[in-house]
PyMOL commands that place a pseudoatom at each C-alpha (Angstrom):
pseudoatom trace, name=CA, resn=UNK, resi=1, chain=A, elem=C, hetatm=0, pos=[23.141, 15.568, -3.486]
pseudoatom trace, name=CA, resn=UNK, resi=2, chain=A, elem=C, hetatm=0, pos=[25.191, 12.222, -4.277]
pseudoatom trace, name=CA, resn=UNK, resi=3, chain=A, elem=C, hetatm=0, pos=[25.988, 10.912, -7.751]
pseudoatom trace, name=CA, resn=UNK, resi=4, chain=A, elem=C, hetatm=0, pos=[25.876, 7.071, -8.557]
pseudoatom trace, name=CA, resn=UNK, resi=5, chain=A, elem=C, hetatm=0, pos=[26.752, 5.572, -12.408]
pseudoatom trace, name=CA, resn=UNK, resi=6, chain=A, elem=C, hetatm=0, pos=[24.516, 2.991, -12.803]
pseudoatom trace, name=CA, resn=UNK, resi=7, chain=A, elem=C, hetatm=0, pos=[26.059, -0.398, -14.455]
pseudoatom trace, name=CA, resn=UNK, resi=8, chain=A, elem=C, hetatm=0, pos=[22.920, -0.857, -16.410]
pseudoatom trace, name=CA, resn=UNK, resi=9, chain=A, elem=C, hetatm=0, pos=[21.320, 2.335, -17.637]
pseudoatom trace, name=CA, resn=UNK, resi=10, chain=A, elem=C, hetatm=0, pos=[17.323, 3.201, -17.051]
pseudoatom trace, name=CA, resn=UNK, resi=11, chain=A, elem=C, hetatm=0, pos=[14.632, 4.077, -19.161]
pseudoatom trace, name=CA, resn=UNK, resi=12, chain=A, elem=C, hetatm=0, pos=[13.022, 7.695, -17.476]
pseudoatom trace, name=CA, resn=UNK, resi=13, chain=A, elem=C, hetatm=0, pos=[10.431, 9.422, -19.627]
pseudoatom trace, name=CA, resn=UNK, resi=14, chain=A, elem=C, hetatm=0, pos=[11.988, 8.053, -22.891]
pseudoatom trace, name=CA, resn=UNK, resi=15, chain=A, elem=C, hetatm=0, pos=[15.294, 9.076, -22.137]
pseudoatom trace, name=CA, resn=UNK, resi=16, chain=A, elem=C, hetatm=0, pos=[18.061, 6.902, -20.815]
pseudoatom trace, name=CA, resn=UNK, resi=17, chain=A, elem=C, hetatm=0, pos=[20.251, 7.875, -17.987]
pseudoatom trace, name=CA, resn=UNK, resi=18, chain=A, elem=C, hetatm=0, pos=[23.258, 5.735, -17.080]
pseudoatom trace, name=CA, resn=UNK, resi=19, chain=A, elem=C, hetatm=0, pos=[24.105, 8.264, -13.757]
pseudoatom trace, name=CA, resn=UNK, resi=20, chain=A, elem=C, hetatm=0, pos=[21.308, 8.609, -10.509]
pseudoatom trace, name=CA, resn=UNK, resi=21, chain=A, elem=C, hetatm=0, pos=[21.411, 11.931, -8.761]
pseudoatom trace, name=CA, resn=UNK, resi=22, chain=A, elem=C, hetatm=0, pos=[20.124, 11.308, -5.197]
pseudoatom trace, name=CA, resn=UNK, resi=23, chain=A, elem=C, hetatm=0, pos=[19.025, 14.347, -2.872]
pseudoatom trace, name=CA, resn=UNK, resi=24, chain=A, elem=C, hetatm=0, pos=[19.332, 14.446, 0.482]
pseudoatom trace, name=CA, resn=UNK, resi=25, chain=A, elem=C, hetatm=0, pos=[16.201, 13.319, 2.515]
pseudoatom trace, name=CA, resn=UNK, resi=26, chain=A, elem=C, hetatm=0, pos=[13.699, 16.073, 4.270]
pseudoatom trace, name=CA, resn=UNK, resi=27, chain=A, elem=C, hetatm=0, pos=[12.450, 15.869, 7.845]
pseudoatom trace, name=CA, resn=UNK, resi=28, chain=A, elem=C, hetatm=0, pos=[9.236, 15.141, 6.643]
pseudoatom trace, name=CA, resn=UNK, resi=29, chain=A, elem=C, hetatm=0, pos=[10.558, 12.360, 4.008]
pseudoatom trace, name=CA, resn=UNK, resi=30, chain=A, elem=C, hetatm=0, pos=[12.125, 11.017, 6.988]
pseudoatom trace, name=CA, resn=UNK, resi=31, chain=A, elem=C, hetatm=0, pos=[8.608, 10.921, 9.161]
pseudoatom trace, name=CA, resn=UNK, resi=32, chain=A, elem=C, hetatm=0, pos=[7.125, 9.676, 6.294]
pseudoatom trace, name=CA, resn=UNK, resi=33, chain=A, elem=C, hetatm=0, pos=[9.764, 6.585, 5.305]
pseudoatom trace, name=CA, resn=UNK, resi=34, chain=A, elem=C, hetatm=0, pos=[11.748, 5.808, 8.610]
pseudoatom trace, name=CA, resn=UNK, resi=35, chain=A, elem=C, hetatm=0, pos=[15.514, 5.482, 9.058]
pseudoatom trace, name=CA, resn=UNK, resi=36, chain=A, elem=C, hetatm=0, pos=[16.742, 3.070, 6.523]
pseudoatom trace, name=CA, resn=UNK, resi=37, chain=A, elem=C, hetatm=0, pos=[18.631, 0.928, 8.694]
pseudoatom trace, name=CA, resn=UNK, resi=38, chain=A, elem=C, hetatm=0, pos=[18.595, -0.435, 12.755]
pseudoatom trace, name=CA, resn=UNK, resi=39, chain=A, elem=C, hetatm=0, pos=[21.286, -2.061, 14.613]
pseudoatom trace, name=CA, resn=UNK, resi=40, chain=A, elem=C, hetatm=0, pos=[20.958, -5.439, 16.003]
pseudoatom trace, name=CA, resn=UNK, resi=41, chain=A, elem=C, hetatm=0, pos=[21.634, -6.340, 19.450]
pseudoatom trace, name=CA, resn=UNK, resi=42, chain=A, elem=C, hetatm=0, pos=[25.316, -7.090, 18.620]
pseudoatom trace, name=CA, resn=UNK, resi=43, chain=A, elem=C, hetatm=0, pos=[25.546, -3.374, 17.138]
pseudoatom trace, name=CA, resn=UNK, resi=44, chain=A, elem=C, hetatm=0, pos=[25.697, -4.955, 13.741]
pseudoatom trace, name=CA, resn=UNK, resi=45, chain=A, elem=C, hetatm=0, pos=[23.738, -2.555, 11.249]
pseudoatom trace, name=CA, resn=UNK, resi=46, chain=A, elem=C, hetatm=0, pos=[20.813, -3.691, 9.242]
pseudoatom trace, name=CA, resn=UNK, resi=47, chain=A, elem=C, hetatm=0, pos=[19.794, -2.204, 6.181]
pseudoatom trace, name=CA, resn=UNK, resi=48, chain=A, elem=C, hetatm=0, pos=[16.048, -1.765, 6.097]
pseudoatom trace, name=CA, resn=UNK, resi=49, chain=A, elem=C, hetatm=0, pos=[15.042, -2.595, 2.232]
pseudoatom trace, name=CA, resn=UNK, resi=50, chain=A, elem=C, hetatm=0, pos=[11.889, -1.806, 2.614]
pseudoatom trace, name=CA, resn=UNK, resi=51, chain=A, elem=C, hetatm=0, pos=[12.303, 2.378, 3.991]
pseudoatom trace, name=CA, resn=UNK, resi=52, chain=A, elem=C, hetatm=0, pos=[15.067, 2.351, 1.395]
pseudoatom trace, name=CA, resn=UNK, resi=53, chain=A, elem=C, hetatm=0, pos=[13.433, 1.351, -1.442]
pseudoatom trace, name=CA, resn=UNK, resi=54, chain=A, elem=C, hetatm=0, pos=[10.481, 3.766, -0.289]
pseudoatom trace, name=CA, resn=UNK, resi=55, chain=A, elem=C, hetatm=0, pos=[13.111, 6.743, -0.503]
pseudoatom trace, name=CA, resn=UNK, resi=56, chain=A, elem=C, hetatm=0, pos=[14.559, 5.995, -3.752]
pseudoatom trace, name=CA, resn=UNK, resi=57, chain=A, elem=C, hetatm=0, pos=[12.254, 7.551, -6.592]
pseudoatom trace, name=CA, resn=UNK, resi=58, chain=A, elem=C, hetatm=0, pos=[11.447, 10.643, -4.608]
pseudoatom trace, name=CA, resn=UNK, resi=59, chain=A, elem=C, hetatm=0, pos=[14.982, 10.950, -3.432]
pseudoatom trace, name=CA, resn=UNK, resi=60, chain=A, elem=C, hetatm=0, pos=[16.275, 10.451, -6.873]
pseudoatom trace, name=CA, resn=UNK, resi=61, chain=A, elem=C, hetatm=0, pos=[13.289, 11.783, -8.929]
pseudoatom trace, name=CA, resn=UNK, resi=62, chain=A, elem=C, hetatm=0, pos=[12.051, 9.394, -10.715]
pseudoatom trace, name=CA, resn=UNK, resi=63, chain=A, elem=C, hetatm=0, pos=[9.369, 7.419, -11.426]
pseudoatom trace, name=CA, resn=UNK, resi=64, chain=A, elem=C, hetatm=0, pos=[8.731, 4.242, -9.339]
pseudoatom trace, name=CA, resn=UNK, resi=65, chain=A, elem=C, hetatm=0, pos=[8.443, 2.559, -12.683]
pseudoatom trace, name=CA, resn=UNK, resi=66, chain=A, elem=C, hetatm=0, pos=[11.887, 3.667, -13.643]
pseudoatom trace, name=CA, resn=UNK, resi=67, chain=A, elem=C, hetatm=0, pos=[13.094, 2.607, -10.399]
pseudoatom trace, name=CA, resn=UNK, resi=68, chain=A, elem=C, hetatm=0, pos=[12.442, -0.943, -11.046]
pseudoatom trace, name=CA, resn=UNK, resi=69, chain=A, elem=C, hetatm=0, pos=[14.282, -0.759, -14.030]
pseudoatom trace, name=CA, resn=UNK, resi=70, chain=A, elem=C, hetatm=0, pos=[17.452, -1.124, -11.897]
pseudoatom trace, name=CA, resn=UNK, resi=71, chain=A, elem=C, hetatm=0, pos=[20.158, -3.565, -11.820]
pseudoatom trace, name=CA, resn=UNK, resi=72, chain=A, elem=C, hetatm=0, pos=[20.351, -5.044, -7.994]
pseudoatom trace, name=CA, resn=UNK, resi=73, chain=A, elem=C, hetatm=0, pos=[23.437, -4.262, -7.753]
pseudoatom trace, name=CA, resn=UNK, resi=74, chain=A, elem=C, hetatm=0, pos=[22.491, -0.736, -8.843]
pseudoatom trace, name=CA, resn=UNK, resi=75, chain=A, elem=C, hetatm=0, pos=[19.503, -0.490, -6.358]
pseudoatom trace, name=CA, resn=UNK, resi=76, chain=A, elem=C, hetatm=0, pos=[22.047, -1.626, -3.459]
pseudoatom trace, name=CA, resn=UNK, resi=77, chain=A, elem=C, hetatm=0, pos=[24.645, 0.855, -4.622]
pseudoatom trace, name=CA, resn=UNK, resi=78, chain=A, elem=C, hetatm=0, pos=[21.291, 3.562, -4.064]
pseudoatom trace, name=CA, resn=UNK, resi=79, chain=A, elem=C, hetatm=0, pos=[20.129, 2.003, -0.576]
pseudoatom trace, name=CA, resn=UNK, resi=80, chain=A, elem=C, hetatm=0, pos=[23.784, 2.265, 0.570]
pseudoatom trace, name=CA, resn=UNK, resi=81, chain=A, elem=C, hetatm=0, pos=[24.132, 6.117, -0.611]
pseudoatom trace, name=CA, resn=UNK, resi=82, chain=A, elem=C, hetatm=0, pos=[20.429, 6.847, 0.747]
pseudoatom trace, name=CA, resn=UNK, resi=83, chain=A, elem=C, hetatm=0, pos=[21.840, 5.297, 4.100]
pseudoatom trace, name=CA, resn=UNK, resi=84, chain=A, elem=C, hetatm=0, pos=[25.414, 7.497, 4.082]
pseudoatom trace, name=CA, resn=UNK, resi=85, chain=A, elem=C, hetatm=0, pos=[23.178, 10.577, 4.418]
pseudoatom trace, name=CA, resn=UNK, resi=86, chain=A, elem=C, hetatm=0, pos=[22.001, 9.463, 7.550]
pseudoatom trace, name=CA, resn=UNK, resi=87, chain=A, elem=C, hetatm=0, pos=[25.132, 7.897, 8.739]
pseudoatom trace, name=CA, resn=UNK, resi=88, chain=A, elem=C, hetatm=0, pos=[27.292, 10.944, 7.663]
pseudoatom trace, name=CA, resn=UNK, resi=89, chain=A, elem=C, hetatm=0, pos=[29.468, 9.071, 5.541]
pseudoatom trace, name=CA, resn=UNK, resi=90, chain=A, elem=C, hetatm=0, pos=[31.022, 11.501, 2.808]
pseudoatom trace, name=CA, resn=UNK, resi=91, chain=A, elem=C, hetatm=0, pos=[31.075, 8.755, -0.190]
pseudoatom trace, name=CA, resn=UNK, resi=92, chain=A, elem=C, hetatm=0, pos=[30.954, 5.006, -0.665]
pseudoatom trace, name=CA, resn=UNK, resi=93, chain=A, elem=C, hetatm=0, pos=[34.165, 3.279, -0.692]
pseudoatom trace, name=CA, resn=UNK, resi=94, chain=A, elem=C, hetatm=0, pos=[33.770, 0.400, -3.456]
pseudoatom trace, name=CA, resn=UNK, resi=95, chain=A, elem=C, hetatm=0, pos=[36.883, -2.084, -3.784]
pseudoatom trace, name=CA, resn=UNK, resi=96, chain=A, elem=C, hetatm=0, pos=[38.676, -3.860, -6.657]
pseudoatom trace, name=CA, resn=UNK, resi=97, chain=A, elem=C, hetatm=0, pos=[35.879, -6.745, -6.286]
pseudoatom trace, name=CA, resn=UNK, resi=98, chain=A, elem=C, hetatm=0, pos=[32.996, -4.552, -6.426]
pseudoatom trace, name=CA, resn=UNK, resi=99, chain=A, elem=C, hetatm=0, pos=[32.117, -5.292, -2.998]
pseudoatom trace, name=CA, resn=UNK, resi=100, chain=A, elem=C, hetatm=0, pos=[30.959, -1.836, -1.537]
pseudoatom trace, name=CA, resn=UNK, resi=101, chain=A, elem=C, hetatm=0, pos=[30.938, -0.786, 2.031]
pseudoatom trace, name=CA, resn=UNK, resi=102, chain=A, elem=C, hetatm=0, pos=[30.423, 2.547, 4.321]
pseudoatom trace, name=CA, resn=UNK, resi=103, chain=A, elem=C, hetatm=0, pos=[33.694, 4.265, 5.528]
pseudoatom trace, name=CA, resn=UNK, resi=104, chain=A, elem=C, hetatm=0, pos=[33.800, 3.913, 8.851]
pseudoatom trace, name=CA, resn=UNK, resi=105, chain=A, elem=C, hetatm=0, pos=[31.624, 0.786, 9.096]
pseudoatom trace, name=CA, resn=UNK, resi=106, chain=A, elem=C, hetatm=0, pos=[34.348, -1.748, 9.972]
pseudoatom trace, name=CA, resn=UNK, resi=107, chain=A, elem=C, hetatm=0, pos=[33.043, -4.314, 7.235]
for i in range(1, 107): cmd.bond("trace and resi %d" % i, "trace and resi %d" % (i + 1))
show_as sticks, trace
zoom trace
């Protein structure tokens, strides 16, 4: 499991939660959502919005509802963090300007 603090807290079951605990996917959440990213031809990685966004409120456990509640920046922080399980990353690495990036990646 991987801890994120949200910058804009959610509303989940009338209770608001400023920090997003995110399991670790399954095999079968894997089958059933896809690898969240690809690489393009120039080995560039591409996140895949769409299989990450399907992951979040079962990885997380929370209603899809809730999950729409998020700041972007938020859901981005998620997608990345969903991703790192997959790329083996320990934790995200997030600089003095916010801009946030895997360890290892390069960017």
């Amino acid at each position: 499991m991987k801890s994120i603090t949200l910058s804009k807290p959610i509303q989940i079951h009338n209770e608001k939660i400023s920090v997003l605990d995110i399991q670790e996917p399954t095999f079968d959440q894997v089958e059933k959502f896809g690898i969240p990213f690809s690489y393009s031809e120039r080995g560039e990685m591409r996140l895949d919005t769409r299989s990450a966004l399907s992951y979040l409120p079962e990885l997380a456990g929370i209603p899809r509802s809730s999950a729409q509640q998020m700041a972007l920046h938020d859901v981005f922080l998620a997608s990345m963090t969903i991703v790192s399980f997959f790329t083996g990353a320990q934790s995200l690495a997030v600089s003095d300007d916010d801009s946030t990036t895997l360890p290892g990646s390069g960017a």
